[in-house]
FIRODO-626051 format. One line per field, with one value per residue: residue number from 1; residue in one letter; z negated, y, x of N, C-alpha, C, O in turn. Coordinates in pm, whole numbers, plus 50000, padded with zeros to 5 digits. Atoms other than C-alpha are relative to their C-alpha. Layout:
N
k c(NUM:...)
r c(A:...)
nZ c(Z:...)
nY c(Y:...)
nX c(X:...)
caZ c(Z:...)
caY c(Y:...)
caX c(X:...)
cZ c(Z:...)
cY c(Y:...)
cX c(X:...)
oZ c(Z:...)
oY c(Y:...)
oX c(X:...)
// end
This chain:
120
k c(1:2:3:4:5:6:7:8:9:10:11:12:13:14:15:16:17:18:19:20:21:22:23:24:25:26:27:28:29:30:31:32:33:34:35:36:37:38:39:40:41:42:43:44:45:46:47:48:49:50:51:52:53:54:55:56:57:58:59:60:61:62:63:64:65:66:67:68:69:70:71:72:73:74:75:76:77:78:79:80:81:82:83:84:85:86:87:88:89:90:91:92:93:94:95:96:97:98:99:100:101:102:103:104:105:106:107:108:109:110:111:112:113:114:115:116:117:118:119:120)
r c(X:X:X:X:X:X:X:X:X:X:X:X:X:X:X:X:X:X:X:X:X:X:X:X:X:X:X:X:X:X:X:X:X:X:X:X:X:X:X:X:X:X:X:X:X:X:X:X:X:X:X:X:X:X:X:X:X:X:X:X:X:X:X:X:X:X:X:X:X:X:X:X:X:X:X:X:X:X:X:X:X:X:X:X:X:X:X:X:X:X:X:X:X:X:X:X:X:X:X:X:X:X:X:X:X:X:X:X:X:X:X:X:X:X:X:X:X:X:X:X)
nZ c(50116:50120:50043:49875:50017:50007:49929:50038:49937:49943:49997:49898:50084:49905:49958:50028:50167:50124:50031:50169:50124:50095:50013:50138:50146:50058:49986:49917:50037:49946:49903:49928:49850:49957:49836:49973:49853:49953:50116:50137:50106:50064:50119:50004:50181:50064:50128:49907:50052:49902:49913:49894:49880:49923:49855:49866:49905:49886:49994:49861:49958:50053:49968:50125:50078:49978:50052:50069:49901:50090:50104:50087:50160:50014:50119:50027:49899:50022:49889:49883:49941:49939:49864:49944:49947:49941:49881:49935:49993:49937:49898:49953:50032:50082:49927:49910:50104:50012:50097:50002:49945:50110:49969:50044:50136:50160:50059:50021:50082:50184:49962:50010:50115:50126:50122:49988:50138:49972:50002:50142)
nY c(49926:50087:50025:50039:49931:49887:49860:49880:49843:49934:49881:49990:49965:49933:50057:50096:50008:49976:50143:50079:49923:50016:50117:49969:49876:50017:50137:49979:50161:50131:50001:49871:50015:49937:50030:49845:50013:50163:50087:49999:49990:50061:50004:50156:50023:50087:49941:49866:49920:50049:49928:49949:50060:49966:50073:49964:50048:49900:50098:50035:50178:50077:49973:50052:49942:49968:50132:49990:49946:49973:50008:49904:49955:49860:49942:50030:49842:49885:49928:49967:50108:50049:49909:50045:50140:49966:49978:50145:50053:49936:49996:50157:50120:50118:50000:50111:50116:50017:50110:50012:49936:49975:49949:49891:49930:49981:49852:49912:49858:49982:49956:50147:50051:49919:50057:50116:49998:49921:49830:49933)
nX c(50044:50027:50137:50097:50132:49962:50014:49938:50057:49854:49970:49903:49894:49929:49871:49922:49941:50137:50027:49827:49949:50118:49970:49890:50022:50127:50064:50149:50106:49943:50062:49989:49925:49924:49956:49925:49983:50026:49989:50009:49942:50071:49916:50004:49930:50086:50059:49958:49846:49905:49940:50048:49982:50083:50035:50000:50104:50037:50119:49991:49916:50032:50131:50087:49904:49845:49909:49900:49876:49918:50010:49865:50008:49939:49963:49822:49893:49975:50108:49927:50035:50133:50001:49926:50122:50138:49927:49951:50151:50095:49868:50023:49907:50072:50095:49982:50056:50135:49970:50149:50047:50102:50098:49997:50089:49863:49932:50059:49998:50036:50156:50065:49939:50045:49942:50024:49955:49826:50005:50124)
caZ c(09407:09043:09043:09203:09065:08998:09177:09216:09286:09536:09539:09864:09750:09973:10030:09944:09638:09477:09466:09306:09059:08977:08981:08735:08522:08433:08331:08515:08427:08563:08803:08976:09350:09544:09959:10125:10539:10585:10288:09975:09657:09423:08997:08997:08580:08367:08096:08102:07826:08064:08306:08603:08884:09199:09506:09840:10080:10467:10617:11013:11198:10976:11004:10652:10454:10312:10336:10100:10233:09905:09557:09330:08958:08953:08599:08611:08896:08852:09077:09294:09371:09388:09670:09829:09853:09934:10225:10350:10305:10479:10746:10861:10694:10515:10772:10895:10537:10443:10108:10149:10208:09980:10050:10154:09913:09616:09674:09606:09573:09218:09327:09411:09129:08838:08521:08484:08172:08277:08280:08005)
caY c(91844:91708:91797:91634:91859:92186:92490:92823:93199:93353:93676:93819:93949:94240:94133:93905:94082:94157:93811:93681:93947:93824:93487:93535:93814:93674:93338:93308:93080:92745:92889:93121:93113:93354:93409:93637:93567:93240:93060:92990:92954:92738:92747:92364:92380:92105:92339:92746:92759:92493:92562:92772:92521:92624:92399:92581:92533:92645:92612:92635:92310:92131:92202:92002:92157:92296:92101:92110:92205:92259:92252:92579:92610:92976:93005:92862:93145:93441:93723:93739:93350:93326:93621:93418:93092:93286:93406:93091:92978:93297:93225:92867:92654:92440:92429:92063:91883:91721:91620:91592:91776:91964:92074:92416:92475:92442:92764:93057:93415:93578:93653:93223:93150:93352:93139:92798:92614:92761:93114:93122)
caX c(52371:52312:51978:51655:51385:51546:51419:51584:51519:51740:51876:52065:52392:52537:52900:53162:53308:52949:52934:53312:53251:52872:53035:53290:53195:52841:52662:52336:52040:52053:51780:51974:52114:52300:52247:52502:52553:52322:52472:52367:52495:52329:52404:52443:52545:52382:52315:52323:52648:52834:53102:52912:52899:52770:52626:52738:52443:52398:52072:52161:52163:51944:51504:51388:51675:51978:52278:52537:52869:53066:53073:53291:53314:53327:53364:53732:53822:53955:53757:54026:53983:53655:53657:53911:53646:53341:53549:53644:53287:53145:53439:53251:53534:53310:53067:53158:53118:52787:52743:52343:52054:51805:51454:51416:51130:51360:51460:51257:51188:51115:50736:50684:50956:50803:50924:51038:51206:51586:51453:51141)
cZ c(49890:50036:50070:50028:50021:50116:50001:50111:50057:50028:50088:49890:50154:50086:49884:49859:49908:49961:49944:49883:49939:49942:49913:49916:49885:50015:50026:49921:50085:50107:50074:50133:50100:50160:50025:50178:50003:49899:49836:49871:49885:49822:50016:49839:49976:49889:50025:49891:50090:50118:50122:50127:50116:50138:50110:50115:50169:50053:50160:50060:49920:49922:49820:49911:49969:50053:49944:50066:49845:49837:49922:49878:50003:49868:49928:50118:49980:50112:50077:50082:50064:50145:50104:50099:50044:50133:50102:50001:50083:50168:50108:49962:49953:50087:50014:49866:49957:49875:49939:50001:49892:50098:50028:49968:49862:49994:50035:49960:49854:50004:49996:49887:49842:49884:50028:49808:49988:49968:49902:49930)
cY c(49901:49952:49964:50074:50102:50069:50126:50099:50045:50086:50072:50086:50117:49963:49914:50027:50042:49864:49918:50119:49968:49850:49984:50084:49943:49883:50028:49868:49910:50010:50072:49991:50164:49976:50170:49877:49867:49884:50034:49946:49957:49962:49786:49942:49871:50080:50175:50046:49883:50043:50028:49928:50016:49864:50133:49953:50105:49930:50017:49843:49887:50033:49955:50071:50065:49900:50045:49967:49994:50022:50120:50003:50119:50019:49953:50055:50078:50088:50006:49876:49998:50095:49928:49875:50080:50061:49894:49948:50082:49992:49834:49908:49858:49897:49864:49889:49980:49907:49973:50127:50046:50078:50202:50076:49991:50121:50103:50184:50017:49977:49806:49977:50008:49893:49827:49956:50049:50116:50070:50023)
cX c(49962:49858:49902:49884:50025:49936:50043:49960:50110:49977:50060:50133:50054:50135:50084:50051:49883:49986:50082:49952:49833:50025:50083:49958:49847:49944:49870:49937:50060:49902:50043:50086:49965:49951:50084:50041:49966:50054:49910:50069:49921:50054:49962:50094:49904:49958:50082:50160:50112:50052:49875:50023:49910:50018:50011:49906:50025:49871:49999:50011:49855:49827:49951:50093:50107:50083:50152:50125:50149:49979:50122:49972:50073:50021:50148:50060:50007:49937:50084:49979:49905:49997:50068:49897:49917:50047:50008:49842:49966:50079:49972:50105:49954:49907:49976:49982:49855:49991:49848:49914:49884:49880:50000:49891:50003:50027:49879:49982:49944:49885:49959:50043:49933:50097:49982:50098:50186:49977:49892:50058)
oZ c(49917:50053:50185:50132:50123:50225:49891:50228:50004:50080:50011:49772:50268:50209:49766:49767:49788:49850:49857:49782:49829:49848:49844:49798:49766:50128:49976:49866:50146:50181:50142:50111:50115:50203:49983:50176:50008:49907:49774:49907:49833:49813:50035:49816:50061:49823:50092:49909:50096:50193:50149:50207:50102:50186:50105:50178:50179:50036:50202:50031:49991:49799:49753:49833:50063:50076:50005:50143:49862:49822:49931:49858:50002:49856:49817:50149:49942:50215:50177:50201:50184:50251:50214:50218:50166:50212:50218:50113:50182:50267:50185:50038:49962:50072:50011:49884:49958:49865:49820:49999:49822:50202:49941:49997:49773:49888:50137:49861:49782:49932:49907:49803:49759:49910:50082:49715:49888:49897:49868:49825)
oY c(49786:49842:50005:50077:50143:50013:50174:50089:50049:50112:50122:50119:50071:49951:49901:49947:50063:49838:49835:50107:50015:49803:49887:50051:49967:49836:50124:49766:49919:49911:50131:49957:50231:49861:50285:49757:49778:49772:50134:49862:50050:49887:49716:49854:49832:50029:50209:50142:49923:50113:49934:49983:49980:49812:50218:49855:50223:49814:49979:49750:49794:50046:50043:50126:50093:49787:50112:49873:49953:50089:50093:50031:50136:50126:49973:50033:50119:50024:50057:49891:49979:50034:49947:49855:50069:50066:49898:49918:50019:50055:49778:49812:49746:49776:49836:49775:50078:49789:49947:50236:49960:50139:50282:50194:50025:50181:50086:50246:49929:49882:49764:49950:49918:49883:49763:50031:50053:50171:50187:50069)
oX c(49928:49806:49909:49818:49971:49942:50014:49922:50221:49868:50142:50127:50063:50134:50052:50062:49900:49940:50058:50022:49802:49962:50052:49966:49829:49937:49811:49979:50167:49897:49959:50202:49863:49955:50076:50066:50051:50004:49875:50151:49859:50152:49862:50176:49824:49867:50180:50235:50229:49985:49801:50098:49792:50118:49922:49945:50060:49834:49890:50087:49816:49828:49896:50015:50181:50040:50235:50138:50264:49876:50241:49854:50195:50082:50197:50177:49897:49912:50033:49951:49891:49987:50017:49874:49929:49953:49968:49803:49929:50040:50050:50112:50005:49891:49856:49940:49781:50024:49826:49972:49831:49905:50036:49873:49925:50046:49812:50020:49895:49857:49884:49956:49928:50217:49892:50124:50258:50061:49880:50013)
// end
């Protein structure tokens, strides 16, 4: 992941295509992460009008943290793509890459989250 400080509010997401079509259709703060079956989904943008880059996280396996599994720029997929990846992600494909490990008190509900400078 870019970021070292960042913290984000996560939202469960029902299924696979609520989630290509929140991923494509709509730019989120730069605080905003996605869980749908044990993954997460992390906005990993540098700024909230830059391409929509998300950190792929799972947090099985690994006690102090996430660990990053994958990296998607959903805002250069079409909803049919992205459904395609979050598939393959919810499908353990990723499972086996490790591209480090984030705290898992980075991520947060709305209630701990309340406002930060992404979302004031």
């Amino acid at each position: 992941m870019l970021h070292r400080k960042r913290s984000w509010v996560v939202y469960s997401v029902a299924d696979a295509e609520s989630l290509a079509e929140k991923l494509t259709q709509s730019t989120w703060t730069c605080c905003q992460a996605f869980e749908l079956g044990g993954y997460i989904f992390a906005n990993d943008a540098t700024c909230p009008d830059g391409a929509q880059e998300y950190a792929v996280l799972r947090g099985r396996g690994e006690p102090s943290g996430l660990v990053q599994i994958e990296s998607i720029t959903f805002s250069w997929c079409r909803q049919e793509r992205a459904l395609e990846l979050i598939r393959r992600v919810a499908s353990g494909e990723f499972d086996g890459n490790q591209y480090g490990v984030v705290a898992r008190n980075r991520f947060q509900t709305a209630a701990e989250h309340r406002s930060c400078l992404h979302c004031a």
